[in-house]
C-alpha positions as CSV (number, residue, x, y, z in Angstrom):
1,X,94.7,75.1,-29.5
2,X,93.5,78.7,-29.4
3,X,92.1,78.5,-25.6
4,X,95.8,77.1,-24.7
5,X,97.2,79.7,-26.8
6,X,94.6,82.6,-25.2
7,X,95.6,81.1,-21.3
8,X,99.3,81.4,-22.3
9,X,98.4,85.2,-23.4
10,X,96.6,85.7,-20.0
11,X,99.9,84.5,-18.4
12,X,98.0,81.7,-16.8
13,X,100.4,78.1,-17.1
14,X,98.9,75.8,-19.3
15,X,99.8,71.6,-19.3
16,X,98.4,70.0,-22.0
17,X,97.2,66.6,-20.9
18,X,100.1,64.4,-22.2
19,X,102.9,63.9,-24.9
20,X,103.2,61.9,-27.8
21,X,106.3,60.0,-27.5
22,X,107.3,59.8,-31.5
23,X,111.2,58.6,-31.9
24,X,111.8,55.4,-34.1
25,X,108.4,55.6,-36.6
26,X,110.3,56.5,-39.7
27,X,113.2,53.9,-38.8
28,X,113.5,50.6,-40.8
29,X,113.0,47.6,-38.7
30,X,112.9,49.2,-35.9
31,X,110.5,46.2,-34.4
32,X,113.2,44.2,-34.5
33,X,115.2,46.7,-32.4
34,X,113.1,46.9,-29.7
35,X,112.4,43.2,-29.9
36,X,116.5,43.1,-28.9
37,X,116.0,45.5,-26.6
38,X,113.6,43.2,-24.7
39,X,115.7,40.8,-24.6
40,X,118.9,42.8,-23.3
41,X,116.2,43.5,-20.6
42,X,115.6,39.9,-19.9
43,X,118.8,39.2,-19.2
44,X,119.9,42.7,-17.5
45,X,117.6,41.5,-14.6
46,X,118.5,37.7,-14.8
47,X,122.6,38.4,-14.3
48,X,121.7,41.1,-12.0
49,X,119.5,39.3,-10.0
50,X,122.0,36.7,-10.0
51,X,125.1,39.3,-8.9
52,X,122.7,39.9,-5.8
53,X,121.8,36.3,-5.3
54,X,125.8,35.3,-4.6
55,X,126.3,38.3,-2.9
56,X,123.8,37.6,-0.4
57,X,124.3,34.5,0.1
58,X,128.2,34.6,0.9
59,X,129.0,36.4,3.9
60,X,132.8,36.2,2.5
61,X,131.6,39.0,-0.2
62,X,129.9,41.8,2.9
63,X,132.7,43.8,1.9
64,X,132.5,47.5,1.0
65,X,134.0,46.8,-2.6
66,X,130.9,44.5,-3.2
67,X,128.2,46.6,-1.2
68,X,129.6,48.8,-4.1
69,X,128.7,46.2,-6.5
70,X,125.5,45.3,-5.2
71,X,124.5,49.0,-5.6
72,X,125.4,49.1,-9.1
73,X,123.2,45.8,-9.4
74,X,120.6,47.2,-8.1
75,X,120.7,50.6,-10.2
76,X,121.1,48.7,-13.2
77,X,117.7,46.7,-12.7
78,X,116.0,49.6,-12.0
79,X,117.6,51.9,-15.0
80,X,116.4,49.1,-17.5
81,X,113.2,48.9,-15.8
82,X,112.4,52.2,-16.5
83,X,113.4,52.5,-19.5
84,X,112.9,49.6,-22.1
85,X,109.6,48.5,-20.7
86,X,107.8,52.1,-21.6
87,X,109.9,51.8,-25.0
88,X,108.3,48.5,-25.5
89,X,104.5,49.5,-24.6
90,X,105.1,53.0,-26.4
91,X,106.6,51.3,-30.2
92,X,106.2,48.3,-30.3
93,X,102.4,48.1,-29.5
94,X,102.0,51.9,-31.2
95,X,100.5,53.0,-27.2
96,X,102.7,56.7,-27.9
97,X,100.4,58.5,-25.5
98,X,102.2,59.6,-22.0
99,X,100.0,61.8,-19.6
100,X,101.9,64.9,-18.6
101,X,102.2,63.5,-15.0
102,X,103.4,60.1,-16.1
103,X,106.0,61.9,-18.3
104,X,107.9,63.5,-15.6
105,X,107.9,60.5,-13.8
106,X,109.3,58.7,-16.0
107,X,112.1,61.7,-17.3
108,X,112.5,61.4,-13.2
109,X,113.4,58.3,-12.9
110,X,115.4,57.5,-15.8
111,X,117.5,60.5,-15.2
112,X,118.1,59.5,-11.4
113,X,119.0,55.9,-12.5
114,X,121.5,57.6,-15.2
115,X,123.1,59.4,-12.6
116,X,123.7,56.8,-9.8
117,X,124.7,54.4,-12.5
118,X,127.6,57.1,-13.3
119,X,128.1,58.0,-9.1
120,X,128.2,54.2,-8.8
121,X,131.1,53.7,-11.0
122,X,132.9,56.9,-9.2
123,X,132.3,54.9,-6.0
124,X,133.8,51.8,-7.6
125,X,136.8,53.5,-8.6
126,X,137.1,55.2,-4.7
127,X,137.4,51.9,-3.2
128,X,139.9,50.8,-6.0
129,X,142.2,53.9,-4.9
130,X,141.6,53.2,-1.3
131,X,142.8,49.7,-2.0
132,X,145.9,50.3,-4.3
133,X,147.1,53.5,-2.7
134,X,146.5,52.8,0.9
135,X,146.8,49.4,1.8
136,X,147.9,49.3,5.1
137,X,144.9,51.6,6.4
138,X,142.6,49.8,3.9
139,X,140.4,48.7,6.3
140,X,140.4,51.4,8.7
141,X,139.4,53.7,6.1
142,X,137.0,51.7,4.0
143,X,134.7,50.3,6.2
144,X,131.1,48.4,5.3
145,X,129.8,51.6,7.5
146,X,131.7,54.2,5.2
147,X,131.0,52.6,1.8
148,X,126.7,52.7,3.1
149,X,127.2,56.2,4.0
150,X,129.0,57.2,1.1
151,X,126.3,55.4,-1.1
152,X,123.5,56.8,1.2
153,X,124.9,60.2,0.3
154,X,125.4,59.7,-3.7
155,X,121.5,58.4,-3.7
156,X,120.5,61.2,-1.5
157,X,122.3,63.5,-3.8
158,X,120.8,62.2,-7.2
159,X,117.1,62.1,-6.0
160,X,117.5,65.8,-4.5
161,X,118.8,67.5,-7.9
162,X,116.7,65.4,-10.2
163,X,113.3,66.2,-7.9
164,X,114.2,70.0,-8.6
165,X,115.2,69.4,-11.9
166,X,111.5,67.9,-12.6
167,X,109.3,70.0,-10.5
168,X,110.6,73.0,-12.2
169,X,109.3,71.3,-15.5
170,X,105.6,72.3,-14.2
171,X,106.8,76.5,-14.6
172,X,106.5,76.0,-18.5
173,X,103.6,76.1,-20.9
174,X,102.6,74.3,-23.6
175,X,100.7,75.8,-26.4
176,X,101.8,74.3,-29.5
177,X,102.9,70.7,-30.5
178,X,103.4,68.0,-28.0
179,X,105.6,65.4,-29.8
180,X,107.9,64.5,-28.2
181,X,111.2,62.7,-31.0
182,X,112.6,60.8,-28.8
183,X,112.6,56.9,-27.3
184,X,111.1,58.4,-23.9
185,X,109.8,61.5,-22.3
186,X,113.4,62.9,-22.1
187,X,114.3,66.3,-20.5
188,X,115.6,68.9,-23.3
189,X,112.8,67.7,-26.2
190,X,110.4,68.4,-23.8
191,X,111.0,71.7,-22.6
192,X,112.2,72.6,-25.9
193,X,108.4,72.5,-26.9
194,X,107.3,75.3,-24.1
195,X,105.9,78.6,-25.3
196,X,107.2,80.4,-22.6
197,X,111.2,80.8,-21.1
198,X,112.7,78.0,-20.6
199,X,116.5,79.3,-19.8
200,X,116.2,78.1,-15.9
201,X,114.9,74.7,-17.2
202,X,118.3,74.7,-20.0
203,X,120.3,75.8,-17.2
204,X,119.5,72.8,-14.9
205,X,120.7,70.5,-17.9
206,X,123.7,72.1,-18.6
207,X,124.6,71.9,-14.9
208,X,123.6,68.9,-14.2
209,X,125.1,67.3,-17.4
210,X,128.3,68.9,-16.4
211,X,128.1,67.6,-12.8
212,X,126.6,64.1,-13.2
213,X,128.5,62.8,-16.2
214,X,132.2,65.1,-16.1
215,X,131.9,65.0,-12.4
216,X,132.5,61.2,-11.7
217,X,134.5,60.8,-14.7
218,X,137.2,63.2,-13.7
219,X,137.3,61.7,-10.0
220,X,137.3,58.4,-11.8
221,X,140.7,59.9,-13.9
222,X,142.6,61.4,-11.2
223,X,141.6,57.9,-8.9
224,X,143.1,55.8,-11.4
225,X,146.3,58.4,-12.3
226,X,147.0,57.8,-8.5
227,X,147.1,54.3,-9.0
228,X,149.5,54.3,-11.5
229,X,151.7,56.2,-10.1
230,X,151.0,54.1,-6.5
231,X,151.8,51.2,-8.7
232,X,154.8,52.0,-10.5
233,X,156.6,52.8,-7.4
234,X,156.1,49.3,-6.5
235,X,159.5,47.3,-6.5
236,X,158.1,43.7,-7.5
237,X,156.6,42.9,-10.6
238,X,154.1,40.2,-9.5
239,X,152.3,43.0,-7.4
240,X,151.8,45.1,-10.2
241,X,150.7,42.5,-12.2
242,X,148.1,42.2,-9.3
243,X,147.2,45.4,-8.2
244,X,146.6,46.6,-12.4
245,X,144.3,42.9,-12.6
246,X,141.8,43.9,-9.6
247,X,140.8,47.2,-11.5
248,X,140.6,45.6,-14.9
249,X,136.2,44.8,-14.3
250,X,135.9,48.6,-13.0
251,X,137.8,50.0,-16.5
252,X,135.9,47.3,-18.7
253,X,132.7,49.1,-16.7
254,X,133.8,53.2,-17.3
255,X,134.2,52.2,-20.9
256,X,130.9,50.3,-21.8
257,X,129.1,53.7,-19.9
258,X,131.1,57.0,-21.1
259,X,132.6,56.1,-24.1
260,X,129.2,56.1,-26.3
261,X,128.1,59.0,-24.7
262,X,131.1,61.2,-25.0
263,X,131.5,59.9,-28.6
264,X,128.1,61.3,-29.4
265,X,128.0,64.5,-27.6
266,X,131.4,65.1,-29.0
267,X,130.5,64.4,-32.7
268,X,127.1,66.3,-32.1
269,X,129.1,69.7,-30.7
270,X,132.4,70.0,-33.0
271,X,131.7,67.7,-36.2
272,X,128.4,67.6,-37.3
273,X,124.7,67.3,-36.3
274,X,124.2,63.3,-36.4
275,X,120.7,62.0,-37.9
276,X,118.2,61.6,-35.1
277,X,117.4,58.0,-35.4
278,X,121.4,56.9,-35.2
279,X,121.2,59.5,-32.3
280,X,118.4,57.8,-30.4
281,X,119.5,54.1,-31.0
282,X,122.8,55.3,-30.0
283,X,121.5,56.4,-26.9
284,X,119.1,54.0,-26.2
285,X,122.0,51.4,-26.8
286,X,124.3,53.3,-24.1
287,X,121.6,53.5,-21.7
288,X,120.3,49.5,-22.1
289,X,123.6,47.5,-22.8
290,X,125.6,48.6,-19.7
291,X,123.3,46.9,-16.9
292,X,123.2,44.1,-19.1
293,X,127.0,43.8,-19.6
294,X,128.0,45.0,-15.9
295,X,127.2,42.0,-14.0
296,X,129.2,39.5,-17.0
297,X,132.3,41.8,-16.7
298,X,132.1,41.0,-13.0
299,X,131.5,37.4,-12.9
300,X,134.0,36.8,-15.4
301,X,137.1,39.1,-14.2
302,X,136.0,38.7,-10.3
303,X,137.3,35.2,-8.8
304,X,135.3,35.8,-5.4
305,X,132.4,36.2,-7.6
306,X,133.3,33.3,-10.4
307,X,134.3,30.8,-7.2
308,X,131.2,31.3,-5.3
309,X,129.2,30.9,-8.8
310,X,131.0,27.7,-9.6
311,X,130.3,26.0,-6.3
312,X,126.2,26.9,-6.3
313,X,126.6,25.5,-10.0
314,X,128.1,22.1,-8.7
315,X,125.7,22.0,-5.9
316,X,122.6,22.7,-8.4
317,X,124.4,19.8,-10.2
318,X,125.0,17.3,-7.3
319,X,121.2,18.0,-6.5
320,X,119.6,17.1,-9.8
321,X,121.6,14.1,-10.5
322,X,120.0,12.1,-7.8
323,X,116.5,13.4,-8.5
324,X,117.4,12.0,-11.9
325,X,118.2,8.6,-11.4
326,X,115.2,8.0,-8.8
């Protein structure tokens, strides 16, 4: 400790060689949490997976509104991939060590998946609009080429800020403790730790918080204050009845995401400081149960989706029974 703390006098950067990841250890049963979480992960990439499967498979559903959903699929498999395993490995079999390099990885990745799972749901709500509010031009406008540009762009986006935000984690030194209370190697409780300035590295978060998460949300609000107002001006009842049932999934979707989230952050800033273990499971709950509950909400309120999963569930069934009886 006193040769980090004599390179950090020299001005030379010093990175210690990892982080002790230390969130959960004082929380009752917390085993049996992360046992859960395991399988919430199971099944994230079992109904996502299966999303994909039925996608594929049914050149019906090559539209841009499910290229959207295929995205999101595929985000949510990789946002629990990179999260709950590492949780697993880091409490439940007491492995709390992350190198330094590993760590920013991993605070990468998990912050990339966290912000195309809320672009996704922005993109969602852009094809919805498109839908509602121009119908005639629908197709014109929202074409399979469009929706892989605008997704190209939204990914291309993401990786670019969250590279910089990462790479400028390597400007700080680290003299003193290198615990790190959290469930993963995230961004602010590790920086926070730094001996040296750390206002660019604060900066980054603010703005990026601001842009990632308020960002999509308020496109999402003003997409779907358009559709109201599209659908109310609609003469027969039937079609609003429709038009309001097509974004029912989407809504179910921008709820299960933001509403944790903003409830936290909003108790944390104006009410009072909430106890770090709620705080993490809170989290870690908001972060895990959406890719596990985004693919249900769509096979249940989509029919193209529910149709297409009922006939490969008759066929499986036609299949076996013959199998069976020789």
């Amino acid at each position: 400790m006193l040769n980090l703390r004599a390179a950090f006098s020299n001005g030379t950067l010093v990175h210690p060689p990892g982080f002790y990841v230390v969130g959960f250890t004082a929380m009752p049963h917390a085993n049996l949490y992360l046992i859960f979480l395991g399988v919430i992960y199971a099944l994230t990439v079992l109904f996502n997976c299966f999303i994909l499967c039925i996608i594929w498979l049914d050149h019906k559903l090559h539209t841009p509104k499910f290229l959207a959903v295929a995205n999101l699929a595929v985000v949510d498999i990789l946002f629990s991939s990179c999260l709950i395993p590492s949780m697993l490995k880091t409490f439940l079999f007491k492995d709390t060590f992350v190198p330094f390099n590993l760590c920013l990885v991993q605070m990468g990745v998990y912050y990339c998946c966290s912000s195309l799972e809320s672009f996704s749901l922005a993109v969602l709500a852009y094809d919805r609009l498109i839908a509602i509010c121009i119908p005639l031009r629908q197709h014109s406008i929202n074409t399979n080429t469009n929706m892989l540009c605008i997704l190209g762009t939204v990914w291309t986006f993401c990786v670019t800020v969250i590279i910089f935000s990462t790479t400028i984690m390597n400007r700080l030194t680290f003299c003193g403790s290198v615990q790190v209370n959290s469930y993963f190697c995230d961004y602010s409780p590790v920086y926070r730790l730094s001996c040296n300035d750390y206002s660019l590295q604060w900066a980054t978060a603010v703005s990026l918080s601001i842009i990632i998460l308020f960002g999509p949300l308020t496109f999402i609000i003003v997409s779907y204050a358009s559709i109201l107002i599209a659908v109310f001006r609609m003469k027969n009842v039937g079609s609003r009845y429709k038009a309001l049932a097509t974004c029912t999934e989407h809504l179910i979707l921008v709820a299960i995401f933001y509403l944790p989230t903003l409830t936290l952050y909003i108790i944390g800033f104006f009410l009072y400081r909430p106890d770090p273990d709620i705080r993490m499971v809170t989290l870690s709950m908001s972060a895990c149960m959406p890719p596990c509950l985004n693919p249900v909400v769509y096979s249940l309120k989509t029919k193209e989706i529910k149709s297409k999963a009922q006939t490969l569930f008759c066929k499986t069934v036609k299949t076996v029974r013959p199998v069976n009886k020789q």
